[in-house]
C-alpha positions as a printed NumPy array, in Angstrom:
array([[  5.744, -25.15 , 120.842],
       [  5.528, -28.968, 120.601],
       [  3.079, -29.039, 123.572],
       [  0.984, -26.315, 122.151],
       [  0.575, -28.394, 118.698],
       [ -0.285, -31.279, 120.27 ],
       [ -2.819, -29.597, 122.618],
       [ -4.442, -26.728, 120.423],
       [ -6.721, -29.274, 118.594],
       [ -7.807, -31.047, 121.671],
       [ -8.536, -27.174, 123.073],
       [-10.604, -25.877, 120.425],
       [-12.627, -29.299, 119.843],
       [-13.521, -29.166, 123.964],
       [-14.341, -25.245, 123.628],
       [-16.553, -25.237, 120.413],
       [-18.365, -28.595, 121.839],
       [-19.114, -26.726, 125.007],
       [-20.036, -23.463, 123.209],
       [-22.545, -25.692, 121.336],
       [-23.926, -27.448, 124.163],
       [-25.079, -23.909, 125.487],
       [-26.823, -22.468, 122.623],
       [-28.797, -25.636, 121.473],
       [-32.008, -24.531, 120.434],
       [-34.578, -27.821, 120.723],
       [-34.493, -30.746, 123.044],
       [-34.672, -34.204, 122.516],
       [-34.733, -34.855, 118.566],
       [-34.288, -37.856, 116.48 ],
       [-32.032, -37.204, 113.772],
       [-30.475, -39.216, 111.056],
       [-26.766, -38.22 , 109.647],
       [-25.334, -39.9  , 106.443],
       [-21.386, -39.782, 106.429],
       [-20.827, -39.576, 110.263],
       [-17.936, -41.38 , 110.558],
       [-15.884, -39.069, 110.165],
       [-15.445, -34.76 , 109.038],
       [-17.934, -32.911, 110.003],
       [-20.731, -35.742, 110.07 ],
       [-18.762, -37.02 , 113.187],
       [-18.243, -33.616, 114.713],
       [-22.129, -33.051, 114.141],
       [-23.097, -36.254, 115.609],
       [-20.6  , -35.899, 118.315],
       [-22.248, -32.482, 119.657],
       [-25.944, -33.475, 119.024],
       [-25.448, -36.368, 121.097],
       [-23.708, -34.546, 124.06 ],
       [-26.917, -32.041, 123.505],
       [-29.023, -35.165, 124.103],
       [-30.353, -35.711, 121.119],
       [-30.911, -39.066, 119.507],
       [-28.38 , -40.056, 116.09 ],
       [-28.841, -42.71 , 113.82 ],
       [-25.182, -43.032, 112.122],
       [-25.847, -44.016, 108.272],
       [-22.329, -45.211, 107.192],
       [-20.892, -47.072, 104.203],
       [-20.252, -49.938, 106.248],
       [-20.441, -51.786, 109.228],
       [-17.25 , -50.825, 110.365],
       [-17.231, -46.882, 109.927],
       [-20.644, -47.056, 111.297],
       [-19.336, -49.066, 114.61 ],
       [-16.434, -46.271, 114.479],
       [-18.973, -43.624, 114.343],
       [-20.77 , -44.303, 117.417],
       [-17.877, -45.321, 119.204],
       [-16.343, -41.673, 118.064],
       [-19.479, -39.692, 118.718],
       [-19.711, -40.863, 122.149],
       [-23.412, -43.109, 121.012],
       [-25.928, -43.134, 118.815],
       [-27.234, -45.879, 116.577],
       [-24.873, -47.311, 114.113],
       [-26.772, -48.728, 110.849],
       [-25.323, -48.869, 106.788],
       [-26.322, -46.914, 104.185],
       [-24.062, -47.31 , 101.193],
       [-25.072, -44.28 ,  98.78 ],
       [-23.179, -46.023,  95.726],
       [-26.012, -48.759,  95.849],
       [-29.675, -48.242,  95.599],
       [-30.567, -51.318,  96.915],
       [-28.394, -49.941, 100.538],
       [-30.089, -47.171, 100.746],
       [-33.659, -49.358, 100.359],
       [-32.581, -51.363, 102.725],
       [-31.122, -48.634, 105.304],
       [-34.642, -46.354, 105.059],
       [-36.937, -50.001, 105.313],
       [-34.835, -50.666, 108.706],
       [-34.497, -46.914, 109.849],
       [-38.444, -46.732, 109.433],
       [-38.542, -49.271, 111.802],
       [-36.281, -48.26 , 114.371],
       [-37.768, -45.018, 114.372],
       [-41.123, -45.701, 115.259],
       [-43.356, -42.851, 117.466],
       [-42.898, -45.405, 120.997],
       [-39.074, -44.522, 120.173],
       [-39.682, -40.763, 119.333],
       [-39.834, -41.378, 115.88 ],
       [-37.996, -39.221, 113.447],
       [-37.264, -35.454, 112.944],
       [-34.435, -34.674, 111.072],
       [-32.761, -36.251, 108.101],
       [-29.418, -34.971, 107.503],
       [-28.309, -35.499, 104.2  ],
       [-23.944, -34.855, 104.993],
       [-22.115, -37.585, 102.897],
       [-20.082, -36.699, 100.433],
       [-17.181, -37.423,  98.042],
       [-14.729, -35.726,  95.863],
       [-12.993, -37.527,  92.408],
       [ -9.733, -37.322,  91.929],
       [ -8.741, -34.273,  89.801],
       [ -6.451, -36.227,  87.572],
       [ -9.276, -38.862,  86.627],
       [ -9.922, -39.473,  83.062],
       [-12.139, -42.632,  83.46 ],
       [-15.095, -41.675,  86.071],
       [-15.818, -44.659,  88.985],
       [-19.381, -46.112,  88.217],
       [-21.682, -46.662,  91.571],
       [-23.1  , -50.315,  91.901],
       [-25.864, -49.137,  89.429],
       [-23.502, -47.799,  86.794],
       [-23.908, -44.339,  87.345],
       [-21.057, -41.692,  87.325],
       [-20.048, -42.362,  91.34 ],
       [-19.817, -38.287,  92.657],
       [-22.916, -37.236,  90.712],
       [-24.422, -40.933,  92.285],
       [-23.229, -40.651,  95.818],
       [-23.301, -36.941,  96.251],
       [-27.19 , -36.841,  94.703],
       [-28.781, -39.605,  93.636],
       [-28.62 , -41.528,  96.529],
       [-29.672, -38.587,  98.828],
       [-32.179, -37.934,  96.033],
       [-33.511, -41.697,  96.695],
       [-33.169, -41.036, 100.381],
       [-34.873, -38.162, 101.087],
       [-37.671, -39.864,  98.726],
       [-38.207, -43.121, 100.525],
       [-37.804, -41.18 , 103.918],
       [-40.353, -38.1  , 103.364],
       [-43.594, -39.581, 104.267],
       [-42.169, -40.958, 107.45 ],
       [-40.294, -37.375, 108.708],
       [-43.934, -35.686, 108.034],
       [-45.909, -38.557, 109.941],
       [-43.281, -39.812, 113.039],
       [-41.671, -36.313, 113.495],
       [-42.053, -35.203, 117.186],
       [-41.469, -31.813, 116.313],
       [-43.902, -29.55 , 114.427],
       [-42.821, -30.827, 110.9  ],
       [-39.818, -32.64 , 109.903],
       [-36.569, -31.75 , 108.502],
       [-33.913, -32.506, 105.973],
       [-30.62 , -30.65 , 105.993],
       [-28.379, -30.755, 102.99 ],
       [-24.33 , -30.031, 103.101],
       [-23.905, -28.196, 100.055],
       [-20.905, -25.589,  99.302],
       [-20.084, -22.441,  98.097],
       [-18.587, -24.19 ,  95.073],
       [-21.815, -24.343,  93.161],
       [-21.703, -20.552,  91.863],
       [-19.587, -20.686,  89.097],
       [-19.139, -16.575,  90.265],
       [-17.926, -17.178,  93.377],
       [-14.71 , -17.878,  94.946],
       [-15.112, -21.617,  95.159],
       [-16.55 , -22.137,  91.846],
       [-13.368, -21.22 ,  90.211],
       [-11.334, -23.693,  92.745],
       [-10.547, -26.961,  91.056],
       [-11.503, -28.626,  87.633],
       [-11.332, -26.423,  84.264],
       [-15.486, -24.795,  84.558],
       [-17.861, -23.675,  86.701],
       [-20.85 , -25.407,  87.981],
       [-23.152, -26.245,  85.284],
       [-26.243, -28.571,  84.379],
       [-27.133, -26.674,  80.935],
       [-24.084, -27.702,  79.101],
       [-22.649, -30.912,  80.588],
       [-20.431, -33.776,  78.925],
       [-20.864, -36.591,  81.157],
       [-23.312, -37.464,  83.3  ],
       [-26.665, -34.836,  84.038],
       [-29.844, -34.099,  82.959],
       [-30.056, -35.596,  78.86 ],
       [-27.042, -38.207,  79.766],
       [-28.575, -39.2  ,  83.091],
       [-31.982, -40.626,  81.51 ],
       [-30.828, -44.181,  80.78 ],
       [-27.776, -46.373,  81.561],
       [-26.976, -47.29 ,  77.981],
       [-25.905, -43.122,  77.339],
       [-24.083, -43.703,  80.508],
       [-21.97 , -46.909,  79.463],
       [-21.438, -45.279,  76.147],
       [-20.379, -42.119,  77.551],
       [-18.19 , -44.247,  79.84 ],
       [-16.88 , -45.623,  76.909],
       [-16.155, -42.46 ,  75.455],
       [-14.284, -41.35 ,  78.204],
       [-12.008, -44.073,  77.915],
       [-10.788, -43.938,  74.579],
       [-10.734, -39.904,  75.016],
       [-13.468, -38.875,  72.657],
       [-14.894, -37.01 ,  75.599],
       [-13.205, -35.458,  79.061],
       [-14.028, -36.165,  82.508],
       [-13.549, -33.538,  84.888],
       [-13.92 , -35.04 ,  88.506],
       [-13.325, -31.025,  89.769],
       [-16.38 , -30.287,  88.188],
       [-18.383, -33.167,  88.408],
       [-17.913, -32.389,  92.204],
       [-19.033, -28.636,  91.548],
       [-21.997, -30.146,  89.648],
       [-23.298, -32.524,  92.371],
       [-23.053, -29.324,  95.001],
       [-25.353, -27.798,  92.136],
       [-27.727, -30.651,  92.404],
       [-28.061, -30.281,  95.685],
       [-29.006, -27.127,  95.341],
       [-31.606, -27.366,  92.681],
       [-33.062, -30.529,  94.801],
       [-33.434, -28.19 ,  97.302],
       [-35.807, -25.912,  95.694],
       [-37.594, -28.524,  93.906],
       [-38.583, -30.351,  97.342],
       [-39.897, -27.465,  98.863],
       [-42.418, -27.092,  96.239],
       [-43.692, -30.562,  96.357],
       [-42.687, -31.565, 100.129],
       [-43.234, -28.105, 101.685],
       [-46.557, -27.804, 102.396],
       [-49.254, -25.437, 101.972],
       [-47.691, -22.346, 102.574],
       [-44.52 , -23.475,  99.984],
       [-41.846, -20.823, 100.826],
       [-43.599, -19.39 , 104.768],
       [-42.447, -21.467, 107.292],
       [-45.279, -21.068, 109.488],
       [-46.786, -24.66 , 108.475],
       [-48.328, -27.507, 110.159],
       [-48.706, -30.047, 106.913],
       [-44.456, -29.91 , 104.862],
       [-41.144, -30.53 , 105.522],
       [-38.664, -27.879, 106.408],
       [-35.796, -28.365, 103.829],
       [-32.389, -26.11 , 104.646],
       [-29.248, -26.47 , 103.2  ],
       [-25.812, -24.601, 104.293],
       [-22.052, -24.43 , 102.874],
       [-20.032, -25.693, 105.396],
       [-17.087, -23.88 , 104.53 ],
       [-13.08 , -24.76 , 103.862],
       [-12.034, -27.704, 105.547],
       [ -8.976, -28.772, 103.842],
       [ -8.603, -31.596, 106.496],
       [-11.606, -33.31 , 105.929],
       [-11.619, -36.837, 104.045],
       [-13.428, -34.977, 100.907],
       [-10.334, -33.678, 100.528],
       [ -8.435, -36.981, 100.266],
       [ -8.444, -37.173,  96.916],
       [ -6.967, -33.917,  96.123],
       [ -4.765, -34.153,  98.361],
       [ -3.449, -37.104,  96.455],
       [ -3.114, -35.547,  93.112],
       [ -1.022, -32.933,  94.414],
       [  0.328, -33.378,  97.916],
       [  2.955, -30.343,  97.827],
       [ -0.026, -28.117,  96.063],
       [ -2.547, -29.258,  98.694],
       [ -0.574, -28.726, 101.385],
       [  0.936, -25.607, 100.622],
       [ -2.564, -24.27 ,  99.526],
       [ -3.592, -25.189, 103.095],
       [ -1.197, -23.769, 105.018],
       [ -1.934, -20.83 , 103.12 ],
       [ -5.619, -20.546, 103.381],
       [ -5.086, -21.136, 107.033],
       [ -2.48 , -18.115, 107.607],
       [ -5.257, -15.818, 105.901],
       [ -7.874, -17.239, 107.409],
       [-10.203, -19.038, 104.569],
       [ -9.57 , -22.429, 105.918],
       [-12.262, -23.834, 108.429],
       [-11.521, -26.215, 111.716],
       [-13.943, -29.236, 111.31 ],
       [-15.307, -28.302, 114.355],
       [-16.762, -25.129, 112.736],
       [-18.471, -27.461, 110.142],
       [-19.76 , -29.774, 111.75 ],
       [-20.839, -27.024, 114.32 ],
       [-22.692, -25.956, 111.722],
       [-24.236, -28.785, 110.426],
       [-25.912, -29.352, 114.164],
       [-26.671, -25.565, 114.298],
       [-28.809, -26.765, 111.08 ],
       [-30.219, -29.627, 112.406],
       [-31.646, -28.154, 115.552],
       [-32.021, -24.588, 115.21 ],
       [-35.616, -22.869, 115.946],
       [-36.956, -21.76 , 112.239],
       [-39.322, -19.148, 114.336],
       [-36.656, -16.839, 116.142],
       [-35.406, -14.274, 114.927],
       [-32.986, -13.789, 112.414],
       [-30.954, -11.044, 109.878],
       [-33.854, -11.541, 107.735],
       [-36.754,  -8.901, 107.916],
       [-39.126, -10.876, 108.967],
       [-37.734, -12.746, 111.555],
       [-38.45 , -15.933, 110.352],
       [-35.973, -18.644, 108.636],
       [-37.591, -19.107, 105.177],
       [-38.155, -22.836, 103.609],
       [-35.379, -23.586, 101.575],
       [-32.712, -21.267, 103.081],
       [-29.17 , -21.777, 102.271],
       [-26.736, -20.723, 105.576],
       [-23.596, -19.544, 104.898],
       [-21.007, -17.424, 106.062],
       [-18.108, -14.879, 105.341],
       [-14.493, -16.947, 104.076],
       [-13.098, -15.974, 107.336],
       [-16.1  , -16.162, 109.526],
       [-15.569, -18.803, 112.41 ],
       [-19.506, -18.339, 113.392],
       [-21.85 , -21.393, 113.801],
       [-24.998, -19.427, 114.086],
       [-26.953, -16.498, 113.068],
       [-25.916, -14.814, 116.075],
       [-22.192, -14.576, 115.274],
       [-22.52 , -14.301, 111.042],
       [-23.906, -18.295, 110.062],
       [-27.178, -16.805, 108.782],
       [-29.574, -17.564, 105.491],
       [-29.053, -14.281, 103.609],
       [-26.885, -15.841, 101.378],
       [-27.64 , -15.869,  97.643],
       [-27.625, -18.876,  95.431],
       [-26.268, -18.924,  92.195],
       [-28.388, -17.918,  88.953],
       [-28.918, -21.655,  88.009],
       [-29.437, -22.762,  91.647],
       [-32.828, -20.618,  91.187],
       [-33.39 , -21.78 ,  88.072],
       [-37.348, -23.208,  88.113],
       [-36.716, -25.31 ,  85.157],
       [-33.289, -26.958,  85.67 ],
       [-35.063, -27.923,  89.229],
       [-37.934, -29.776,  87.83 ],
       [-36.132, -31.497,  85.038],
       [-33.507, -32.709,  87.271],
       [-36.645, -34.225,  89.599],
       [-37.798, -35.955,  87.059],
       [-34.968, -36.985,  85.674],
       [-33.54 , -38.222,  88.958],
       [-36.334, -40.268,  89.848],
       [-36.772, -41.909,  86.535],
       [-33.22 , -43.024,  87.625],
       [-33.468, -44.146,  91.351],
       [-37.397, -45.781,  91.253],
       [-39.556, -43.477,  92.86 ]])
């Protein structure tokens, strides 16, 4: 039994690799991956390398992004902090230049990284711009990211148009089963306490609200600030496919936009999002994972980060469970709880619905604008 433990992970990591080194769909791409140091960022980067495929490894720091591409087997190991805008400035100005079309330039932008506050938090953690840290990391800095990186996917990509992929999560649907996971609400942007839309125009509301949180006039929530960001991710979604995808907005059978996908990952209690949960509650977490592993909710990392290079490189042309056959622009790829499949062959597929404010027009826009008020652009 001992043997088998110790073995089993090593098994399934070599068989899911292999599995996705046969069904890789496009040859030869350039692809960026924020947070691949570790999770499913690592596991992604790990497989698109061994599928040949070129992968700039955006990491906090120099370290995890020397760990990365020693991890991943290669790759290109650069820093991108997303708590500070002046990082991420600094990461696209240097990525821009690495990437040029004599080096194959760049086709996929991968926005992964992410971070979960501790549920017990009553004081939020500020980014280096004083902004609410989850809600800063989680979207603002892809926000500023995908912004200062557009122009250069749609002009250096040598594929037909370039792509950004966005790890969101089921946890944005306030009626689903992970929106009523963790923190006291659903995900929400109409009604919110702390940090979006109204409170995220200027840094003084955000200090004060800070404040307020402090002396307990107010409550912070990092369960659903983390439900919130997922929401924003969302919503950014849909808004960049209006303005970045091209003539044909929603058809995918353009030559002048970006192709703009998104996809819920699934359960992976063993990631290092879950660190800080884990923390609050070790017995809780534990037990809860043991348990969603016996029924079959949890997910291996391999499966996500499977899935994140099934995003990455998949062909938006071939055929798929839709009724058309075609992948639309701003699909969001999910799966069943139990599902184990990392394509649309075996059950990963974009027929999933969003939630009711994830299609909400209005909430998109005003988070745009709102957003890059915030970050400069």
């Amino acid at each position: 039994m001992r043997l088998l433990q110790v073995l089993w992970p090593t098994t399934i990591g070599v068989y899911f690799l292999l599995l996705a080194i046969t069904i890789s769909t496009t040859d030869g791409l350039n692809i960026a991956i924020t947070g691949s140091s570790q999770g499913i960022g690592l596991e992604a980067a790990t497989r698109l390398i061994a599928e040949g495929h070129t992968v700039y490894h955006a990491c906090r720091n120099q370290e995890r992004a020397n760990v990365a591409q020693q991890e991943s087997g290669g790759g290109i190991p650069m820093i991108c902090d997303l708590n500070d805008f002046t990082s991420i400035r600094h990461f696209a100005e240097q990525l821009i230049k690495k990437s040029t079309p004599e080096n194959g330039g760049l086709d996929v932008l991968c926005l992964n990284a992410g971070i979960a506050p501790s549920t017990k938090s009553i004081v939020p953690k500020l980014t280096k711009d004083g902004y609410e840290e989850c809600i800063g990391v989680n979207h603002l800095g892809h926000f500023l990211l995908a912004n200062l990186l557009k122009d250069h996917l749609l002009q250096e990509s040598s594929s037909n148009s370039g792509r950004i992929v966005i790890t969101a999560s089921s946890v944005h649907d306030p009626e689903g089963p992970g929106g009523a996971v963790g923190g006291k609400g659903g995900a929400t942007l109409v009604i919110y306490q702390v940090l979006v839309l109204i409170l995220l125009l200027i840094r003084i509301i955000i200090q004060r609200n800070y404040q307020q949180c402090r002396d307990g006039s107010i409550t912070y929530d990092g369960g659903k600030i983390y439900k919130d960001s997922k929401l924003c991710n969302l919503l950014f979604m849909r808004e960049a496919v209006k303005r970045w995808g091209g003539k044909n907005g929603n058809d995918n059978d353009k030559d002048d936009g970006l192709q703009i996908l998104s996809f819920n990952p699934g359960f992976i209690p063993s990631s290092g999002l879950f660190r800080a949960p884990r923390a609050d509650n070790w017995l809780g977490a534990t037990a809860f994972t043991i348990i969603a592993g016996v029924v079959g909710f949890a997910v291996p990392i391999e499966i996500g980060g499977g899935r994140l290079a099934y995003m990455a490189t998949v062909n938006t042309s071939k055929s798929t469970s839709s009724t058309d056959g075609i992948i639309k622009n701003g699909s969001y790829f999910s799966a069943d709880v139990k599902s184990k499949g990392t394509t649309i062959e075996d059950g990963f597929d974009d027929q999933t619905t969003i939630s009711m404010e994830a299609s909400n027009d209005d909430i998109a826009s005003q988070l745009w604008d709102i957003s890059a008020k915030i970050v400069g652009v």
